[in-house]
N, C-alpha and C positions, 0 to 999 in steps of 0.2 A: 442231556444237553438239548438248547432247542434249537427246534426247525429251520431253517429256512424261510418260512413264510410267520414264525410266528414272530421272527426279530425283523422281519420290514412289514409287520402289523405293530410292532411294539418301537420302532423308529418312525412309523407315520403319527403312532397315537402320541409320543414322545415330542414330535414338528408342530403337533396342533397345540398340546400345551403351550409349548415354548413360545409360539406364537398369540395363544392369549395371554400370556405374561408378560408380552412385550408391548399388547394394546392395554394392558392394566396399568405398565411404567409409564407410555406414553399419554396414555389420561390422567394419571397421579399426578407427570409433572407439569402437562395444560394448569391442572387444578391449581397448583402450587404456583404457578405464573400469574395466575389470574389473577389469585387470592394474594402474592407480593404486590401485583400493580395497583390494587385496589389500596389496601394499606398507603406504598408509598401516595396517591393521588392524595388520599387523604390529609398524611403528613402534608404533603405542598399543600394543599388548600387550607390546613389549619395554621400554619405559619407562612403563611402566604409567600410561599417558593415559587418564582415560574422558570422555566422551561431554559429559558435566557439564561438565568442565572448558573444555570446548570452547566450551559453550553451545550444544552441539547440540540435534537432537529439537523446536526451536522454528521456525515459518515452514517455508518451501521448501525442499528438498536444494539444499545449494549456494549458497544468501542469506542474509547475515546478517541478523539482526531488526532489523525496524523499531523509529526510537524512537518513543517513543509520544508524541503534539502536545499541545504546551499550550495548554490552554484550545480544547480544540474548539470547534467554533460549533455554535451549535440546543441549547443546555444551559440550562435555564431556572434560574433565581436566585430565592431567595424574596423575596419583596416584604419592604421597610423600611419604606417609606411607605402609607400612604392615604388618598385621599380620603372623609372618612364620610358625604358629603352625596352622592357617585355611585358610592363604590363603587371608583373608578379605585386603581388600586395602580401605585408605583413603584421598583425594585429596589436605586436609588441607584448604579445604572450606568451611563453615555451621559449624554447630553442630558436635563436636568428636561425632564417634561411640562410643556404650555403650562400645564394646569390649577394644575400644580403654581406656576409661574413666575408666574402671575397672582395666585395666592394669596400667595405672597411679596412680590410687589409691592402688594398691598393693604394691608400693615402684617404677618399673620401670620409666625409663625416658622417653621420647618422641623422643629420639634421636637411641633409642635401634629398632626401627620400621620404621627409618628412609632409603628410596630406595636407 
């Protein structure tokens, strides 16, 4: 069986491999990067692709764009409604306020609040 020191001699010589195989991958796939974008540039220039057409030049190299969300949330709405006796305002989206609901339940219209 071995040593002690000869298995954290043969675990550091084992780190330095690992590590130049991993600067071997990492230049293998530079190379392989280079040598697609060169190809592709080609391609565009021999059938005269640009960049535009692509939808390039937008977001991340290599990610298509995002679409952009409907109706993001936190986007405030201008008030339709108000109340003139406190002031309360509501956008005529979601749920009537109670104030509002109480008011219509009392006999008023919806139109009596209306901006």
């Amino acid at each position: 069986m071995a040593t002690y020191q000869e298995l954290i001699s043969q675990k550091a010589a084992l780190e330095k491999q690992a590590a130049e195989l991993q600067d071997q991958i990492e230049n293998a796939r530079q190379g392989e990067h280079t040598e697609a974008v060169a190809q592709i540039k080609a391609l565009m220039e021999k059938h005269g692709v640009t960049l535009a057409e692509l939808g390039g030049a937008k977001g991340k190299p290599g990610r298509p764009p995002r679409a952009a969300k409907a109706g993001s949330p936190g986007r405030k709405v201008a008030p339709k409604y108000r109340n003139s006796t406190t002031g309360d305002t509501w956008s005529g989206r979601g749920l009537q306020p109670n104030w509002l609901k109480a008011a219509l339940a009392s006999g008023k219209k919806i139109e009596d609040f209306a901006l």
